[in-house]
C-alpha positions, 0 to 999 in steps of 0.5 A: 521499417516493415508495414503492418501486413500480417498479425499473430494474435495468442492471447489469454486477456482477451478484453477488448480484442473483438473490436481491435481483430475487426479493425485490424480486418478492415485495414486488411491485416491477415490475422493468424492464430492457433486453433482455440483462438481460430474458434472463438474469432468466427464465433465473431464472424472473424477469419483467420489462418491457423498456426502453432507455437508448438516448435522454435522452428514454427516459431521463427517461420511465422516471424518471418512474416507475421509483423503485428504480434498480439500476445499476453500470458495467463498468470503465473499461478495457472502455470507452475504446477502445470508442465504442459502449461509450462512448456507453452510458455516457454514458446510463448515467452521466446515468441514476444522476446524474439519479436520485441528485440527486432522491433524495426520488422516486428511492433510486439502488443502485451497489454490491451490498454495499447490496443486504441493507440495502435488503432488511431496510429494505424489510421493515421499512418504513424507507426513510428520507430519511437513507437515500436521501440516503446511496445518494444521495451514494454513487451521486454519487461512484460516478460521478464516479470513473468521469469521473475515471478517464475523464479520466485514460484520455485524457489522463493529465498527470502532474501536472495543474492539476486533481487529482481521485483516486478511492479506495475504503474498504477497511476501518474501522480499529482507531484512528488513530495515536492512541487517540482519533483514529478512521481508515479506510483507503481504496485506490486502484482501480489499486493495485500487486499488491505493496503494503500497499494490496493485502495479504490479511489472513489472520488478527489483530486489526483493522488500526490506522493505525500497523500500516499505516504500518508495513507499508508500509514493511516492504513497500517496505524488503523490495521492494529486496532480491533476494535471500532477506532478513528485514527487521525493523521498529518505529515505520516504521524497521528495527532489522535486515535481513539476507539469506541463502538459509537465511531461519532463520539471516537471521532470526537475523541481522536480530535481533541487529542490535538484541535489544531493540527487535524486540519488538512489531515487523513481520517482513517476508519476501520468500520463503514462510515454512515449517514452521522459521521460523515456529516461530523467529518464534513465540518472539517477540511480534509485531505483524505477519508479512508475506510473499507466501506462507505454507506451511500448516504455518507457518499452523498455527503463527500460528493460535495466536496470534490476534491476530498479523496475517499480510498476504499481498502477491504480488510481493514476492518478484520484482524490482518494475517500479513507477515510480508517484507517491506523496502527502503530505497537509497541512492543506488541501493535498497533495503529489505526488512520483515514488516513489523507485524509481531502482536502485542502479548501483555502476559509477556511483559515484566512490572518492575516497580513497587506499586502494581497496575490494575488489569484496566489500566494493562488494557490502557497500556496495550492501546497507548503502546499500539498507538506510540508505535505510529508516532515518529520517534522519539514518541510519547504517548498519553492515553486512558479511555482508550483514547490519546489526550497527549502526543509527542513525536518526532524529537532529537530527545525524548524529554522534548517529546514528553514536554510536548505531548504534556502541552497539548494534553494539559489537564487531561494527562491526569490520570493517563497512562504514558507509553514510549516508543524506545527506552529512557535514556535518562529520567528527565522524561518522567520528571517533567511529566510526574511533577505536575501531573498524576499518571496512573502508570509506564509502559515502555521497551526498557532495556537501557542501561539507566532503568534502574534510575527509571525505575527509582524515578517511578517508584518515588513518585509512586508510579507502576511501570511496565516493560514491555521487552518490545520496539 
């Protein structure tokens, strides 16, 4: 395999590449590049010999020789409306393919971070073939995200015959859902700011699968309030939501929707946690504190618990305008849907019993139906004071789930409101609930083809109900 001798360097991510030209230089590297780059190196005190990528055939002369090629693109964005930018990376993106499929002659860096590896092998003469073939694939796939993203730039077809995606990795994960499944997470180069893909992690142990899985869910449950909420979450689903302007008592709140299963959850916040509430959500063990900011004292507080994560996601606090698409992977195959971002427009739901609601307990139906929407289905929901008092999900029955939220509220279903996530099925789920307790109102999708029984069932136990015409 061919000795590093020469080095080509066109690069637009110039970090940390001062430091790695010098080094290359001691080793005595004959270090090429074009005239911009020739003068920001002796700016450095760094000589070079001048080339240009102007050409295939100057291309092909400078890989006969050059056998360390340095090079990274700038974003696509700078380039599409750009034809002379274009036509350079063109050249460009043929220089770092050209190199990286003759990897036996030619070791082909994209990303700075590799810089050190390649200092410490150079020193310690192990530029090995495993090596090269690793930079190799790297640079291989570097390129190919930047056609992918290229394609998409001119033509961006919702859904195309042809599916390419580009993700970077962001991090090694703790473990997969399991103990002995290992996992990354990978993120996409045009992220949302207010999402669990661009969080900042400020403090805790490694993210595992289940931690993420969870975020997400606490991010985009808290992303349809507007209002200061705390949302509580555990196993993807929420055990209690509430909002108020004093975030201490929404907490509290939130937690006596369900005492019990908070424990070793995710707190998610759409306001900055300070001083006060720290202290309340320190009292209890937890797996994750989401919020968009985090006041320095509240830090302080954290900062004793080492391994508690703290994820930081602006955005969360302002009104989202993401209309984007989401992805579900099956063996050999995946499936691409429009995220579920339509808002909720009470004016367009239809009362369909004798006895009316009143315009406060509408208000109360809009949040209990915000907050059935995050709870597995099949979901029921029991709410009033904009806060949960009763919450089941996840049953094979929505009778069971109606039985459950009613046993973790007890008394404090009377005078809810009851939100479903899906239709009634059969009238049993508002039997079990209307026999005991008083509710102060239904709001559910309706369309099923027992909603007059429904209907009767309300009706009978003097009940209004709303359908929403809405999943």
């Amino acid at each position: 395999m061919a000795q590093i001798k020469n080095a080509l360097i066109k690069t637009w991510n110039n970090e940390g590449l001062i430091d790695f030209a010098k080094t290359l230089a001691g080793y005595g590297v004959l270090i090429r590049s074009d005239e911009e780059q020739s003068e920001f190196f002796k700016k450095e005190g760094i000589y070079t010999e001048k080339f240009s990528l102007s050409s295939y055939p100057d291309i092909f002369k400078l890989l006969e020789e050059d056998n360390l090629i340095v090079t990274n693109l700038k974003p696509i964005g700078f380039l599409i409306n750009d034809k002379t930018e274009l036509s350079g990376y063109s050249n460009h993106i043929f220089l770092i393919n050209h190199a990286a499929k003759r990897y036996e002659q030619h070791l082909t860096i994209v990303d700075p971070k590799d810089y050190t590896d390649v200092v410490e092998r150079l020193r310690d003469n192990k530029i090995d073939l495993e090596f090269r073939k690793k930079l190799a694939a790297k640079a291989l796939n570097y390129a190919i995200k930047y056609d992918i993203q290229l394609a998409k730039a001119i033509y961006n077809d919702k859904f195309p015959d042809i599916l390419n995606m580009c993700f970077d990795k962001r991090e090694d994960l703790r473990y997969g859902e399991n103990y002995h499944q290992e996992a990354a997470f990978y993120v996409s180069n045009n992220r949302s700011p207010e999402s669990v893909s661009s969080s900042t992690q400020l403090q805790g142990k490694k993210l595992s699968y289940n931690n993420i899985m969870d975020a997400n869910n606490a991010i985009e449950c808290i992303k349809e309030f507007d209002e200061p909420t705390v949302v509580i979450m555990k196993h993807a689903t929420p055990t209690g939501i509430a909002s108020s302007d004093n975030l201490v008592q929404a907490w509290k709140y939130a937690f006596e929707t369900d005492t019990d299963s908070p424990y070793g959850g995710i707190v998610s916040i759409n306001r900055r946690i300070d001083k006060d509430l720290a202290e309340e959500l320190s009292k209890l063990f937890l797996e994750i504190i989401i919020a968009p900011s985090f006041a320095d004292e509240s830090r302080e507080i954290f900062g004793k618990k080492k391994n508690l994560i703290l994820l930081e996601v602006r955005g969360i606090d302002k009104p989202s305008m993401r209309e984007d698409q989401e992805f579900r992977s099956v063996p050999d195959g995946l499936i691409i849907q429009d995220r579920d971002t339509k808002k909720i427009d009470y004016t367009d739901w239809k009362v369909v019993t004798e006895k009316k609601p009143s315009d406060e307990d509408i208000k109360t139906m809009v949040f209990g139906f915000k907050c059935v929407k995050w709870v597995r289905s099949n979901a029921i929901v029991f709410v009033k004071d904009k806060k949960t008092v009763g919450i089941g999900g996840g049953q094979t029955s929505r009778v069971d789930s109606s039985w459950i939220a009613v046993n973790k509220g007890k008394d404090k279903i009377n005078g809810s409101i009851m939100a479903s996530d899906a239709f009634f099925p059969f009238r049993d789920a508002v039997d079990v609930v209307a026999k005991d307790f008083k509710l102060k109102g239904i709001v559910q999708p309706g369309g099923s083809i027992r909603d007059k029984e429904i209907i009767d069932a309300a009706n009978e136990y003097g009940i209004p109900m709303v359908f929403t015409g809405q999943r």
